[in-house]
C-alpha atoms as one frame of an Amber mdcrd trajectory, in Angstrom:
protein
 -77.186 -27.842 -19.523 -75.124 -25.038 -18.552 -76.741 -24.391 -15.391 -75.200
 -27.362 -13.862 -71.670 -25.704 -14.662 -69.174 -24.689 -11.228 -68.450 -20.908
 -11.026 -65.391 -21.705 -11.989 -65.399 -23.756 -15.180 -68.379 -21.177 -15.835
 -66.011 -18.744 -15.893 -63.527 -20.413 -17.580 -66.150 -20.800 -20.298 -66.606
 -17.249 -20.693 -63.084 -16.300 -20.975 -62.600 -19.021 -23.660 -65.839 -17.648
 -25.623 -64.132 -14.051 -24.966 -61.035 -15.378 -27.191 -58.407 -16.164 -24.679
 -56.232 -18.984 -24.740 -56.324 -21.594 -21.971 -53.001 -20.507 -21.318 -54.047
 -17.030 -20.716 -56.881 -18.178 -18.892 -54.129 -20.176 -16.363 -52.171 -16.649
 -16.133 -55.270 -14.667 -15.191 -56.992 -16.802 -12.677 -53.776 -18.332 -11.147
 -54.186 -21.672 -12.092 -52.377 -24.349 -13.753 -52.910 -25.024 -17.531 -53.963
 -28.590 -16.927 -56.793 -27.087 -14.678 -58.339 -25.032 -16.809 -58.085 -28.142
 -19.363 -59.770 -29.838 -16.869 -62.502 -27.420 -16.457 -63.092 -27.223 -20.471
 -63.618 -30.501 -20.639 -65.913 -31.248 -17.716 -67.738 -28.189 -19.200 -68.224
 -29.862 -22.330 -69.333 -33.190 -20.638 -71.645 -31.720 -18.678 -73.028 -29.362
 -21.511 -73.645 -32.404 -23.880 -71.422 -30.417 -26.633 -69.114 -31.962 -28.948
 -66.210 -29.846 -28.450 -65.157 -26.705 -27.107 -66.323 -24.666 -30.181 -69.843
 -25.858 -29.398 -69.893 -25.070 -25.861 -69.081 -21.594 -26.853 -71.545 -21.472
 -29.061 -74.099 -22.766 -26.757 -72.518 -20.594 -24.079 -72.887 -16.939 -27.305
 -76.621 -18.609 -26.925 -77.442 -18.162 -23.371 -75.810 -15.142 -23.077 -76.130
 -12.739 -25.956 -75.797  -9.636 -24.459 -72.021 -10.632 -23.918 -71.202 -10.752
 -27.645 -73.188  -8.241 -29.308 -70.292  -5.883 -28.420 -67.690  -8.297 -29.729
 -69.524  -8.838 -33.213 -69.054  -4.942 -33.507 -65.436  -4.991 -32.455 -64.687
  -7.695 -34.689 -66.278  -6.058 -37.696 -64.431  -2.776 -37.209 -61.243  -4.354
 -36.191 -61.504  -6.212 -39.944 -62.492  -3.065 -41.633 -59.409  -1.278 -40.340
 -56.977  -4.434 -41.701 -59.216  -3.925 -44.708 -58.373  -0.307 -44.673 -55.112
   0.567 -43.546 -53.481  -2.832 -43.331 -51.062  -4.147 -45.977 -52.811  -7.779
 -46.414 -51.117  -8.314 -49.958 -47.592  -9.794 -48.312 -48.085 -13.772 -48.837
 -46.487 -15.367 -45.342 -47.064 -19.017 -46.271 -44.289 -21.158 -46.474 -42.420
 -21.348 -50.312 -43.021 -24.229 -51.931 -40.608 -26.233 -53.561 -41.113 -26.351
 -57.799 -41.867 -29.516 -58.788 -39.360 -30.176 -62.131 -40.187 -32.427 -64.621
 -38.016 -34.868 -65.650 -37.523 -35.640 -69.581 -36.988 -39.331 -69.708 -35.447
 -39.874 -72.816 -36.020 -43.427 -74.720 -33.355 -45.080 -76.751 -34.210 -45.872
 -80.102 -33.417 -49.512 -81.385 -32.178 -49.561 -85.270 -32.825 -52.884 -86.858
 -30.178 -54.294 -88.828
């Protein structure tokens, strides 16, 4: 499974699970994007996963001792947004009212 992974799309794996973008992943090992695209999805193919979010998970599986101190950096970095963060603003995009149209019907008088 993921023993048959190359050092490098091993790596490549890690840094994804890590939470970098393939783009960053391109900047730090000196690569081009499309080879680190290339890498993900041999990874997969040769992992048996369905996408890239289940390689990582089978990768967090193998290898737990890599995210048991990201599970406690992600719980305190979401208590301090909790916290100290001003999470009321709304930043969706306004939607556009919907008005409703009054269709008026003519009456007919009969002579």
């Amino acid at each position: 499974m993921l023993q048959a992974l190359t050092k490098s799309e091993n790596e490549v794996v890690k840094l994804k699970a890590q939470g970098y973008l393939e783009k960053e992943i391109a900047d730090l090992r000196c690569v081009s994007i499309h080879t680190v695209k290339t890498q993900v999805k041999r990874a997969i193919q040769k992992a048996s996963a369905k996408s890239s979010y289940h390689l990582i998970a089978k990768y967090a599986a193998v290898h737990p001792e890599l995210f048991k101190t990201m599970i406690a950096v992600m719980f305190l970095s979401i208590q301090s947004i909790v916290m100290f963060g001003d999470y009321t603003d709304d930043y969706r995009k306004p939607t556009k009212q919907k008005t409703h149209k009054v269709y008026r019907t003519r009456v007919r008088r009969k002579n």
